[in-house]
N, C-alpha and C positions, 0 to 999 in steps of 0.2 A: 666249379667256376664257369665251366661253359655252359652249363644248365641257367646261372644266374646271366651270363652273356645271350642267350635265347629271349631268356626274360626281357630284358633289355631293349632289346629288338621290337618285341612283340608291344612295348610300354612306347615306343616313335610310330606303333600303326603301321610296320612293316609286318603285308600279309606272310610270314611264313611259318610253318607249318613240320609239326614232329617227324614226317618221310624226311624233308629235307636237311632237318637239323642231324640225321640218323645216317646221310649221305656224309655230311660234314665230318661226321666222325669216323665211316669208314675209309674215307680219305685219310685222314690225321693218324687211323692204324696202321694203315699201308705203306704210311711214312715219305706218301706221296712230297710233302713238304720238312724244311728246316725245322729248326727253333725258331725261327725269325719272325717277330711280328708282324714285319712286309709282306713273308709266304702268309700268314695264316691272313692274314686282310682279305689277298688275292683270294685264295679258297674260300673264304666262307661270305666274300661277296659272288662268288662265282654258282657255288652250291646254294645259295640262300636267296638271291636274290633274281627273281626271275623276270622282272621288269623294268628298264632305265629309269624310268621316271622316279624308280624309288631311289636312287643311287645315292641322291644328295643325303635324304633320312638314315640311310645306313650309314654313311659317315658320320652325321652326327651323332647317332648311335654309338659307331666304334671309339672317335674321339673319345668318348663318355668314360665308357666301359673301361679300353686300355691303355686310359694318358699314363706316362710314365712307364708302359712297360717296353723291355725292347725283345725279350723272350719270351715263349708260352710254358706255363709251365707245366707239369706234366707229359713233356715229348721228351724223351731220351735224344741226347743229341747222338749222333753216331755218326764219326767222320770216316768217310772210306778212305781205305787205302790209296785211292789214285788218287784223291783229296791232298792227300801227306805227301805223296810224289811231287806232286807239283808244287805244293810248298818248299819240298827241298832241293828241288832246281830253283829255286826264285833264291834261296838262302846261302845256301853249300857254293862254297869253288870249286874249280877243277880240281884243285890235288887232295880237298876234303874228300870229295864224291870218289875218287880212287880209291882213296883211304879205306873207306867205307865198306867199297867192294869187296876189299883184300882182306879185310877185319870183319867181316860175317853178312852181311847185307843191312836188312830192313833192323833189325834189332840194334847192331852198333848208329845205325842214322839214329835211330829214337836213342839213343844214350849220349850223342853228339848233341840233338838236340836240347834232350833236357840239360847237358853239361853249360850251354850257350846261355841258357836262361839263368844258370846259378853262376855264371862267371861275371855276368853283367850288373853291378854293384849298384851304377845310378844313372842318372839322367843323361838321355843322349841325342847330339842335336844334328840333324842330316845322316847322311848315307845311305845304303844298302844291306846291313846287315844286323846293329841290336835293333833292340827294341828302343825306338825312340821318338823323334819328333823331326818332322819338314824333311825327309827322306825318300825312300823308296824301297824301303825294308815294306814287308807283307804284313808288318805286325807296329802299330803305334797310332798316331795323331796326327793331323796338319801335315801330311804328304800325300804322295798317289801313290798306290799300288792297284792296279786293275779288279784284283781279288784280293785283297788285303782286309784284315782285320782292326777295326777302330779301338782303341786301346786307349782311355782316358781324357777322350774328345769330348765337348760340351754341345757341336753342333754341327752340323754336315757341311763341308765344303763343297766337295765332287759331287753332289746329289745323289752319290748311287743307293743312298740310304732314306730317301726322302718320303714322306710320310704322307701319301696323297690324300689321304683322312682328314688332314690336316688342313691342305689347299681347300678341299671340296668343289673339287674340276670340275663337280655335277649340280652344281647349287641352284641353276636354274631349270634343273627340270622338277623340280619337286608339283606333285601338282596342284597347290593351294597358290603358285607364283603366279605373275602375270606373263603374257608369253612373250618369247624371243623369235628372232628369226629360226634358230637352231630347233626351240622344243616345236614351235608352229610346224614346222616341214616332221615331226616324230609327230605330231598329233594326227595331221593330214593323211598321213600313211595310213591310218584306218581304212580311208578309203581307196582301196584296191580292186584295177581288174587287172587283170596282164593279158594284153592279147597280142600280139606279130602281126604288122600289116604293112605298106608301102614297099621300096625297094628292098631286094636283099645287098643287104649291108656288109653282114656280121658271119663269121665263119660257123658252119653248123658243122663242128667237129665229132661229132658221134657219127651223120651221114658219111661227114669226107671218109671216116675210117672205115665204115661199111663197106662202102662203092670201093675206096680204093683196094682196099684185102679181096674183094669177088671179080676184079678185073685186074688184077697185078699191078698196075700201073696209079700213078697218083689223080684220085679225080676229087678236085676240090668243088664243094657245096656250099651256098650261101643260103643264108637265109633273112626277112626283116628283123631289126632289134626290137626285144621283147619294148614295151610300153605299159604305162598306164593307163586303159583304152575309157576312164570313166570320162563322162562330160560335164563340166561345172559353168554353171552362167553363173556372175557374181554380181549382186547390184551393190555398190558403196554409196553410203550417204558421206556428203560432203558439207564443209562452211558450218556457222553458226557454231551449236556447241559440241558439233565433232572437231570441232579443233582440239580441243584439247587431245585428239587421241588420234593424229597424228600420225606420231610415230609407229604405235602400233598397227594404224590401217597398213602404214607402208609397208613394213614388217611384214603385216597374213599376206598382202599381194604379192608381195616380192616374194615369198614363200609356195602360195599358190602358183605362181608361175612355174617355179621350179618340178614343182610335185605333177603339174597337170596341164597332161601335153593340148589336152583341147580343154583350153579356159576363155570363156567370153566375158568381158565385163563392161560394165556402164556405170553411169553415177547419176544419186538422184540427192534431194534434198528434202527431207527431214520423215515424208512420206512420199510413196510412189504415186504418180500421176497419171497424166496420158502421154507424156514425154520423157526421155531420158538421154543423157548426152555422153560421147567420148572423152572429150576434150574440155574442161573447164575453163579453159582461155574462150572458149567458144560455145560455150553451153545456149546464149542467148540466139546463136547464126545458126549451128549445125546440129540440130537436133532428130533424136530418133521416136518415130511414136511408138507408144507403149504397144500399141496393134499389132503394127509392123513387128517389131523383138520378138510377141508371143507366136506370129507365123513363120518368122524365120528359125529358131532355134527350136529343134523335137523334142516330144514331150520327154522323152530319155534322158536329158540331161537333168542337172541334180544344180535346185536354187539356193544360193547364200546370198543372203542379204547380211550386212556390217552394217550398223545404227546404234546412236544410245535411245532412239526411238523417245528422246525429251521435247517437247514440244507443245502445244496450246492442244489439247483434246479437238478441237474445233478443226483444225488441220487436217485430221482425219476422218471425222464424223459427216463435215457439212461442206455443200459445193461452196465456193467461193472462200473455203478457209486456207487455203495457201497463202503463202505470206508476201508472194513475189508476182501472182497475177491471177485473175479470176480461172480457179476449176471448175471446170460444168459438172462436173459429179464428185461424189465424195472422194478423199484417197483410200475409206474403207470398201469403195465399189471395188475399183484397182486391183487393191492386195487382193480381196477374194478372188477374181478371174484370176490372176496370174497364177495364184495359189491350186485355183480347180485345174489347170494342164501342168502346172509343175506339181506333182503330187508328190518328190522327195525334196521337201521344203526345208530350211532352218532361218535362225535369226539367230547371229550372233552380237551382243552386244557387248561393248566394253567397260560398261559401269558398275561396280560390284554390285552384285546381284543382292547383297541386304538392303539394298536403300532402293530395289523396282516397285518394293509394296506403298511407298510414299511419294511414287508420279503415276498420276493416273494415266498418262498420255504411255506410260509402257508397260500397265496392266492390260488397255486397250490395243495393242499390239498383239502382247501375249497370247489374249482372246484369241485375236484375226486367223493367230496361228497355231491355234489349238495346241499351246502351250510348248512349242517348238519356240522355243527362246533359251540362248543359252552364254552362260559370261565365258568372257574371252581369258579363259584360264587353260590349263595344260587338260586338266580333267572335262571343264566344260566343252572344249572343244573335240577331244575326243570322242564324247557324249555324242554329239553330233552328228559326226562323223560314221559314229556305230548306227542312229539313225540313219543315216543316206546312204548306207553301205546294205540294209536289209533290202 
């Protein structure tokens, strides 16, 4: 069955692989886990699954494979002895457990026990001790018991049993999805430096315990918190028909921000010019020329442009094709300079990428940027990301 469960796996395009599937089972010999289909979830998403993004496909995978079951079968159950202790302090009274003591130990409990279960003829409503219903016995239905046993229940009240396969907590990281604020900041993370710099912050407790063990006395060490020392200038296009995409602009920036302690950003419209603005309340007073940007900001930093990059070819090809005031030179002059000093370039766009081969104006993009275009997916943006990070 778990060979056909593998299968399974392998048929939703979850890369995993016979080492791993070979881990899962020396776990499950070691008897690292229960019978319970909650343990072997945990395991064999734990053993199997070596990247978040896949989480939500392995759910649906699991869903598939184990509806209806609430055991694995083939695991010996084996309950320990302190297991059965502590069931029979939750069960037994005082003068039982005496009783017990005096009449042989462990061996008369198991013959109390099983005596309990042949005295109890039928249905029992409340309490702490048959087996019954709306209680606080260890063993029945529709009560609580902390560690208690579900016994002819149709469906979870307490949650302690709940079937997160089910929920699929992970459903937006798949990465065929559009992105969220959550998977955008696990995409960004690609790009990584870590470096310390500014004040010291943050207690550097390896030092403190050096210094203080070779001078007997307590001498505390600081150090700056780690960072992510990469630089990102981000150009957003804005208006027209990046409205529609909105939400999501906000979403990567709100995310960018988060991820990347030194982030510069500006906004242009539709293609880059010889200006660009902060402020869209004020794009027409306070503007930045495109000049100015490329000498302020070193060629070290790493360029994201956001665009659906749809627009009249003419926009970017020929002076005067802007739509909002005459350019002196093309916007494909533009992109090229910015492009020769920022040489870790992308373009991510938000328009699914089957339908770029039917506007020209985002083939002609694609060009400019020597095919550094990427859709604004969990996987594409990764992509990217693995670009700007070499």
């Amino acid at each position: 069955m778990l060979i056909d469960f593998f299968l399974k796996l392998k048929s939703h395009r979850l890369p995993v692989s016979i080492k791993e599937y070979l881990v899962l089972l020396e776990g499950m010999s070691k008897g690292v886990i229960s019978t319970s289909i909650d343990d072997f979830y945990y395991l064999s998403r734990t053993t199997l699954v070596k990247d978040e993004q896949n989480f939500d496909k392995f759910d649906r995978a699991f869903s598939e494979f184990w509806n209806g079951v609430e055991t694995i079968p083939g695991i010996e159950a084996q309950i320990p002895l302190e297991w059965l202790l502590k069931q029979a302090e939750l069960t037994l009274s005082a003068e039982e457990k005496k009783l017990i003591e005096s009449l042989g130990g462990w061996d008369k409990l198991m013959e109390t026990l099983k005596k309990r279960l042949e005295e109890q003829k039928g249905r029992h409503q409340g309490g702490s001790k048959w087996i019954g219903t709306a209680g606080t016995s260890p063993f029945g239905a529709y009560g609580f018991n902390p560690e208690g046993i579900r016994i002819g229940q149709s469906a979870s009240r307490n949650r302690s049993a709940v079937k997160v396969w089910d929920q699929r907590e992970y459903q937006n990281l798949d990465d065929s999805v559009e992105l969220g604020t959550r998977n955008i900041k696990v995409a960004l993370r690609r790009l990584r430096k870590f470096a310390r710099d500014g004040s010291p912050e943050e207690l550097d407790l390896d030092n403190t315990i050096q210094h203080t063990a070779k001078k007997a006395y307590l001498d505390i060490h600081m150090r700056p918190e780690r960072h992510n020392a990469v630089k990102v200038l981000m150009l957003l296009d804005i208006g027209g028909s990046m409205d529609d995409h909105v939400k999501l602009a906000q979403e990567l920036f709100s995310a960018a921000k988060t991820e990347f302690k030194h982030l510069e950003f500006y906004y242009f419209h539709n293609c880059l010019y010889d200006f660009v603005w902060k402020d869209n309340r004020r794009r027409h007073s306070e503007r930045t020329r495109t000049f100015d940007l490329m000498h302020k900001y070193g060629h070290d930093y790493k360029l994201i442009f956001v665009g659906d990059a749809t627009m009249s070819p003419y926009e970017i090809l020929q002076p005067g094709g802007s739509v909002e005031y005459f350019n002196e030179e093309a916007g494909a002059m533009w992109m090229k300079r910015i492009t020769d000093i920022y040489s870790k370039a992308v373009w991510l766009n938000p328009e699914p990428e089957e339908i770029w081969g039917y506007r020209q104006s985002v083939q002609i993009m694609k060009e400019i940027m020597n095919g550094r275009m990427f859709p604004t997916t969990v996987d594409g943006l990764e992509r990217a990301m693995r670009l700007l990070a070499k």
